[in-house]
C-alpha positions in Angstrom: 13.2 -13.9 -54.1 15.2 -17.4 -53.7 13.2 -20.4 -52.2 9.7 -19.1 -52.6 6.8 -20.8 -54.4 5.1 -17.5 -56.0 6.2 -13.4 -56.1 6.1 -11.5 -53.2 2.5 -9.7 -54.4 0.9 -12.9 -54.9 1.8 -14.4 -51.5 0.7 -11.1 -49.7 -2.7 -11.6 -51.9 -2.8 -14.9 -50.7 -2.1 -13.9 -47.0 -4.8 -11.3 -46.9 -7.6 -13.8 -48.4 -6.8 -16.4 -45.4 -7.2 -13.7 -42.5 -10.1 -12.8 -43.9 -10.9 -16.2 -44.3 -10.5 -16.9 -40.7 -12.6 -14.0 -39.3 -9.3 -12.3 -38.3 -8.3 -8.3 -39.0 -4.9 -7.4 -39.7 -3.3 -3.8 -38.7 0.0 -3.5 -39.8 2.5 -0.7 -38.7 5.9 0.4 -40.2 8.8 1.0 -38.1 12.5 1.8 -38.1 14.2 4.4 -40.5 12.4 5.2 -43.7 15.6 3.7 -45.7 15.6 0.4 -43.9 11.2 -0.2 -42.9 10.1 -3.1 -40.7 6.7 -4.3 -41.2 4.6 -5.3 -37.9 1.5 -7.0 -39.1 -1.0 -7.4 -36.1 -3.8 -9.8 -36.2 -7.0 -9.4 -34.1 -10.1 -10.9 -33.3 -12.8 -9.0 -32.3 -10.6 -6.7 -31.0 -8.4 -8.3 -28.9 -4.5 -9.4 -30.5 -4.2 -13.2 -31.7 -1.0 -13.0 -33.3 2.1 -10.7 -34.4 4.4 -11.2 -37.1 7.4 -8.7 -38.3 8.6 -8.9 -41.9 12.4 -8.9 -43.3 12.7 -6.3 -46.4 11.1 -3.8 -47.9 8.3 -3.3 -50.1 6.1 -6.8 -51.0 8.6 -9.1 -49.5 8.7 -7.1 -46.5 5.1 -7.1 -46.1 4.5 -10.6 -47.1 6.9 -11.6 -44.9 5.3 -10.3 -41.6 1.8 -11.1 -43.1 2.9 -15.0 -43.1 4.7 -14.8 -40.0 1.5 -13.2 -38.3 -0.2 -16.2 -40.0 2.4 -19.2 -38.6 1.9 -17.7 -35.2 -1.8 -17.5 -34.8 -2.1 -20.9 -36.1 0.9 -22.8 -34.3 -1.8 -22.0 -31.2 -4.9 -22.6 -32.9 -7.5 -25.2 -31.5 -8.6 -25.9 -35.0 -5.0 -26.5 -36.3 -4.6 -29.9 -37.8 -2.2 -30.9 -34.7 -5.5 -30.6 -32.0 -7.2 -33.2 -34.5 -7.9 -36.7 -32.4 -6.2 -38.6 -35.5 -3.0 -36.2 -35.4 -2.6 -36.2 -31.3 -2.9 -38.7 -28.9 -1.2 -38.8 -24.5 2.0 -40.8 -24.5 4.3 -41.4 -21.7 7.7 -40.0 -21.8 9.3 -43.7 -21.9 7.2 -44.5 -25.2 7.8 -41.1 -26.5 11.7 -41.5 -25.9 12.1 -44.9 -27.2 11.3 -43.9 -30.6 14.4 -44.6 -32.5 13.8 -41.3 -34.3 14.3 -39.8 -31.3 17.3 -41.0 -29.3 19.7 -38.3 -30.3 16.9 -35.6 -29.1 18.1 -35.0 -25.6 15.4 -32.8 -24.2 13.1 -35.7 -25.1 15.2 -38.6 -23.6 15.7 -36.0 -20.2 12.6 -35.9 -20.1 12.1 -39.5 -20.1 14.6 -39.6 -17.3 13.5 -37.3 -14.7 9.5 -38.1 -15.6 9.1 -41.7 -17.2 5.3 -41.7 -15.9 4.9 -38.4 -16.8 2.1 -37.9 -20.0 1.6 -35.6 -22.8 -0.2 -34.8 -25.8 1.8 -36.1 -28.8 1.2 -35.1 -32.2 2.1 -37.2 -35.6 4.8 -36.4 -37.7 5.1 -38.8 -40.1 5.3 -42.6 -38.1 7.0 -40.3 -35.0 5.0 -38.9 -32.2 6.7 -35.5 -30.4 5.5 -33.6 -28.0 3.6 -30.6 -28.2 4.7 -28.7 -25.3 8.2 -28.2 -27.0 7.1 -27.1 -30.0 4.2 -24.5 -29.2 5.5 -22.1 -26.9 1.6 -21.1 -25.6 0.7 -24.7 -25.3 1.6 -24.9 -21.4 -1.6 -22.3 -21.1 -4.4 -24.6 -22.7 -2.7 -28.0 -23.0 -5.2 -31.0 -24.2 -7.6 -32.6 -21.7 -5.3 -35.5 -19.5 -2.2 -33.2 -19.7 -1.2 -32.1 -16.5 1.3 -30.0 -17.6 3.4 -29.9 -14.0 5.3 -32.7 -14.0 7.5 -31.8 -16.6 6.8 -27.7 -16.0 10.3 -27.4 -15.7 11.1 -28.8 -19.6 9.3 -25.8 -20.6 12.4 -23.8 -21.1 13.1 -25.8 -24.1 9.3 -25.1 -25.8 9.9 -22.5 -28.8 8.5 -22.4 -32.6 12.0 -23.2 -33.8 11.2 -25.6 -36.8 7.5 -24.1 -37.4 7.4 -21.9 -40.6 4.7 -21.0 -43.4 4.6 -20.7 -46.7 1.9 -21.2 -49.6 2.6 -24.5 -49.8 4.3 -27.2 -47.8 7.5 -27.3 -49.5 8.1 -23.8 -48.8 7.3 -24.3 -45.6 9.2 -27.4 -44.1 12.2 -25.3 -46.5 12.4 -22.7 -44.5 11.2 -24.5 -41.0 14.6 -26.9 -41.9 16.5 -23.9 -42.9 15.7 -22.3 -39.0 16.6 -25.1 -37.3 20.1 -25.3 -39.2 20.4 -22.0 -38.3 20.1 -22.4 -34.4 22.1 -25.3 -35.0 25.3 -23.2 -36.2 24.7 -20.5 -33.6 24.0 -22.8 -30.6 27.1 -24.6 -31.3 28.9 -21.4 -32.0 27.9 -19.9 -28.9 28.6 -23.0 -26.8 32.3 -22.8 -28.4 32.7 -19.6 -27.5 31.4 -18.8 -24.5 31.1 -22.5 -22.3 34.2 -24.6 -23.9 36.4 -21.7 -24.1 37.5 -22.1 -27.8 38.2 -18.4 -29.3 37.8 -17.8 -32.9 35.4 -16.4 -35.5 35.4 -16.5 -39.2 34.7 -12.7 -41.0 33.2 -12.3 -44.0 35.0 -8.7 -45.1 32.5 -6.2 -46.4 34.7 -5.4 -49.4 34.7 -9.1 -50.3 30.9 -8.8 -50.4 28.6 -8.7 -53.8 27.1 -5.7 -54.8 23.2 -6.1 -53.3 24.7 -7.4 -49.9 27.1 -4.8 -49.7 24.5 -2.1 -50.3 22.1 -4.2 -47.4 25.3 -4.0 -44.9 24.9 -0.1 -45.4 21.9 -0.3 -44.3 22.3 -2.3 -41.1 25.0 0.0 -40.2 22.7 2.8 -40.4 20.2 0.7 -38.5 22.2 -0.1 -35.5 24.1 3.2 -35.4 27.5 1.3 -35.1 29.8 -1.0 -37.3 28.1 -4.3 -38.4 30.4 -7.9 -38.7 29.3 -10.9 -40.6 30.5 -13.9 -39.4 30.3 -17.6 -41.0 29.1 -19.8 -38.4 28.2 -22.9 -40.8 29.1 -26.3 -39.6 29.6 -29.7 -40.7 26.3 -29.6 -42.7 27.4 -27.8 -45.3 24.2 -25.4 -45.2 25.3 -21.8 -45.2 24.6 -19.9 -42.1 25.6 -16.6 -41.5 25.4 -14.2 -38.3 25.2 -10.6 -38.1 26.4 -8.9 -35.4 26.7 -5.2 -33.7 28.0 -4.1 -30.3 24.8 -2.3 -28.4 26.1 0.9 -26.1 25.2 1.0 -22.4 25.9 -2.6 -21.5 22.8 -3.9 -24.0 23.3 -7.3 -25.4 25.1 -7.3 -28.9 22.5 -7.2 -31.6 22.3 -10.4 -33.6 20.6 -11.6 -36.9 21.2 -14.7 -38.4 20.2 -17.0 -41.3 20.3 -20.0 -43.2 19.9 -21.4 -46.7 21.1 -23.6 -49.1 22.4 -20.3 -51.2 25.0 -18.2 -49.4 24.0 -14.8 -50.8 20.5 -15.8 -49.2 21.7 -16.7 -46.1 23.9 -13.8 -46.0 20.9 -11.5 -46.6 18.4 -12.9 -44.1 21.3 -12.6 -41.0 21.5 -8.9 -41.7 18.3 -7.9 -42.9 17.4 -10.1 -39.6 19.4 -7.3 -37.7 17.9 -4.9 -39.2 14.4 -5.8 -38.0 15.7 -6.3 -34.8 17.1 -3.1 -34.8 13.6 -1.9 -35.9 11.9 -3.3 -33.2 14.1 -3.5 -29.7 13.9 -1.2 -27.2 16.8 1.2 -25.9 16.4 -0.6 -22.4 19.9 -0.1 -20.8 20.3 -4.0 -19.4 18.6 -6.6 -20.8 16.3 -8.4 -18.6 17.1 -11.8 -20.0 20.6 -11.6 -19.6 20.1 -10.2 -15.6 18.2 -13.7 -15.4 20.9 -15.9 -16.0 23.6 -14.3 -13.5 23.4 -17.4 -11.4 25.6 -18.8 -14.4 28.0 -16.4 -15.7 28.9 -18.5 -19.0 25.6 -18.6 -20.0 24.7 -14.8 -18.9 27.8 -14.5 -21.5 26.0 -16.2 -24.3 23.0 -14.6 -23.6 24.7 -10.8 -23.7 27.1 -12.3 -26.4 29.9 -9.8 -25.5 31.9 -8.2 -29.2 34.4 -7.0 -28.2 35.9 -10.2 -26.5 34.6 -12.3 -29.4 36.8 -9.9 -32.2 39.9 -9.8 -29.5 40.2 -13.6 -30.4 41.7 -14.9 -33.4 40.0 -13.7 -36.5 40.2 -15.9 -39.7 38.9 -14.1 -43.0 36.5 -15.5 -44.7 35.2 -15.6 -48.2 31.2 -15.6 -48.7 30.8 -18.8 -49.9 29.2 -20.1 -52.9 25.8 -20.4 -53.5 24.9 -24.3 -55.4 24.3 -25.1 -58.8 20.3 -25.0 -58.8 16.9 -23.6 -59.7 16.2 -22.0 -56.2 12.8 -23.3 -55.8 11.7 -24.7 -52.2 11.3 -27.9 -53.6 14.9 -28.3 -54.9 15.9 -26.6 -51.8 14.2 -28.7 -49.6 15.7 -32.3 -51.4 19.1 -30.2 -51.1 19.1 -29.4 -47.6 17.6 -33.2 -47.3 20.6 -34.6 -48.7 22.7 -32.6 -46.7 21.1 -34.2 -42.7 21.1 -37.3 -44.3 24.6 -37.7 -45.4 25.4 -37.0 -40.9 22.6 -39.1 -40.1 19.9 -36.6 -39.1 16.4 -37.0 -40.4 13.4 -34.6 -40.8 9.8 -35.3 -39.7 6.8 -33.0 -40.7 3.8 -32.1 -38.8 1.2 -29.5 -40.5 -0.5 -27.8 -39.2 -2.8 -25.2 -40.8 -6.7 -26.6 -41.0 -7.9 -28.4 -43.7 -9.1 -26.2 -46.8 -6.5 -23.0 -45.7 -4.9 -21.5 -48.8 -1.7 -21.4 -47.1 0.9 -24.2 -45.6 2.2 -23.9 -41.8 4.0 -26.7 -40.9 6.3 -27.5 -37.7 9.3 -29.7 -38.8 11.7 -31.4 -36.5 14.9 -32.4 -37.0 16.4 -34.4 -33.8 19.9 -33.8 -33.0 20.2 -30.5 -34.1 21.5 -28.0 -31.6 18.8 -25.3 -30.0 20.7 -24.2 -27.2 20.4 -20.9 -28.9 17.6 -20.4 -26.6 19.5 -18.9 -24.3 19.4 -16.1 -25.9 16.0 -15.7 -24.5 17.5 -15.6 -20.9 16.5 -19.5 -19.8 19.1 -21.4 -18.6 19.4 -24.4 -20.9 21.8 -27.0 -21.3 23.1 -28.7 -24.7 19.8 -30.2 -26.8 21.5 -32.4 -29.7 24.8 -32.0 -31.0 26.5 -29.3 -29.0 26.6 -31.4 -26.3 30.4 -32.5 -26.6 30.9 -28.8 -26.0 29.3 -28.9 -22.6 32.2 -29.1 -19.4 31.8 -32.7 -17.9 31.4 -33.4 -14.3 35.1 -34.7 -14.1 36.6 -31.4 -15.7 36.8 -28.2 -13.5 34.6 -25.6 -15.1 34.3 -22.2 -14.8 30.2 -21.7 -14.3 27.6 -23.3 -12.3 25.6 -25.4 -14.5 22.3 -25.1 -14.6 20.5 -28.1 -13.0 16.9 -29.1 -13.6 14.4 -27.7 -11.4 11.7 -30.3 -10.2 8.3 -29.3 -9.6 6.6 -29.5 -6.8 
């Protein structure tokens, strides 16, 4: 497997030792068709459920792959995580927090400055730049650090997700693949907001036929998964860092089914969009309307991103695409990472690491940021969010007649 640090057996080995390391038990469950299994790896304590994770593959991979992601999401939460430390966090005032030259090109940071300059909250260190915790651990809002009120910027909360936050068995692996998922929402927020807000049709198709051998044989199986024809579409931007969606129309008005992915190799990136789609086949249920897209139909542009209507989408011009190449390399994380590096340095975009697993773990979790790049994609999750980084230009001015109310910040009370 590309861009990990040891085989698939070893990592799982590795996994198992730290939950039982940390007192936890793990039950995991396989789901989906026998042909195309999702693992669901549940982690308790005592018997009550810390954590879930769901793995991309089959066999090892598969396995290890929900065993680490069970692992990133009990710990991004953790109280003993490195980030809870007194050295490692500290309350900061949204002006201080925003005038960090790092971060003037994060706009949900510099909003928040805005609309709350008194407002405080815990910060934790990534390098020489403070961020805040709230947008990075989606459960902190529920036991935020002592002097954190929490309410005056509730309504910011919309932006919180683990996008960024990845493990791995050791830090390179892990700010790899936390850099790689933010690249990723960074091609689909922007291809969304294209789409759907600014009106520009278009999609680039990667033909089946054009495929290699092991992908074509993985896009058999996410047809069989979702029941229905399955597109790949190439989504990568400026960046140069492949990122792949794949795509299938749902029946009964249900949100198109999407996986995507992102790595420095193509074939890679290709693999984790539809194997992506298969685990989301896997584990979705058969509800006939989405509740997160019925959330957003005060604006009917997002509501559109959201549901991500196909058929419109393919109606549009279609370009044909080849896969594209995957770069002259070893495929380790480490060369990945100095790759991908390169590649957000050469548009001005740099990477700051927080980690957070406790001192002595066996494994690496690590949240990385990246400020600038696009997570808009969040609402796909049925909040209404506006343009984080560099999707903005995409976004209908106040001078230009648009076709959707926009969503305006809510101010609490």
């Amino acid at each position: 497997m590309p861009f990990r640090s040891v085989p698939a057996e070893r990592a799982l080995a590795t996994a198992s030792a730290e939950i039982d390391r940390l007192g936890l038990t793990a039950r995991a469950e396989v789901l989906g068709p026998p042909a195309s299994p999702t693992m669901r790896v549940t982690l308790c304590r005592d018997g009550a459920r810390v954590a879930v994770g769901a793995g991309k593959g089959a066999g090892p991979q598969g396995a290890a792959s929900a065993y680490f992601e069970a692992l990133e999401r009990y710990v991004m939460s953790a109280r003993d995580n490195r980030r809870w430390t007194a050295d490692a966090t500290g309350l900061l005032p949204a002006s201080v927090v925003a005038g960090q030259s790092a971060l003037e090109s994060d706009l949900v940071v510099q909003r928040w400055a805005a609309e709350f300059p008194d407002s405080v909250a815990a910060c934790a260190s990534y390098g020489g730049v403070r961020y805040p915790t709230f947008l990075t651990d989606p459960r902190y809002y529920r036991w935020p650090a002592a002097g954190d009120d929490v309410r005056p910027y509730r309504s910011l909360l919309r932006y919180s997700s683990s996008l960024g936050t990845a493990a791995g068995v050791d830090l390179a692996e892990a700010v790899y693949h936390g850099l790689c998922e933010l690249i990723e929402h960074d091609g689909l927020g922007q291809a969304l907001l294209r789409w759907y807000v600014a009106g520009v049709p278009g999609v680039d198709l990667v033909p089946v036929e054009d495929l290699p051998d092991g992908l074509r044989a993985l896009h058999a199986e996410a047809v069989r998964a979702a029941g229905a024809p399955v597109h790949l579409l190439d989504v990568t931007t400026d960046l140069d860092v492949p990122v792949y969606l794949a795509v299938s129309a749902a029946a009964g008005g249900e949100s198109t089914r999407l996986g995507a992915g992102a790595s420095l190799w193509a074939t890679d990136a290709a693999s984790r969009a539809l194997g992506e789609l298969i685990q989301v086949c896997a584990l979705s249920s058969s509800a006939a309307a989405s509740p997160a897209v019925q959330r957003l139909a005060t604006w009917p542009a997002l509501q559109r991103c959201a549901s991500m209507p196909l058929d419109d989408l393919l109606a549009g011009p279609v370009r044909t695409v080849p896969l594209r190449g995957d770069a002259a390399g070893d495929g380790s994380p480490g060369w990945g990472l100095e790759q991908v590096r390169r590649s957000l340095a050469r548009h001005g975009i740099g990477h700051h690491v927080c980690e957070v697993t406790p001192v002595g773990s066996p494994i690496a979790v690590a949240t990385t940021i990246a400020p600038g790049l696009e997570r808009f994609s969040l609402v796909r999750h049925g909040v209404p969010v506006i343009p984080t980084g560099r999707g903005w230009h995409l976004w209908p001015s106040p001078d230009r007649a648009t076709t959707t109310t926009r969503p305006r910040p809510v101010r609490t009370r």
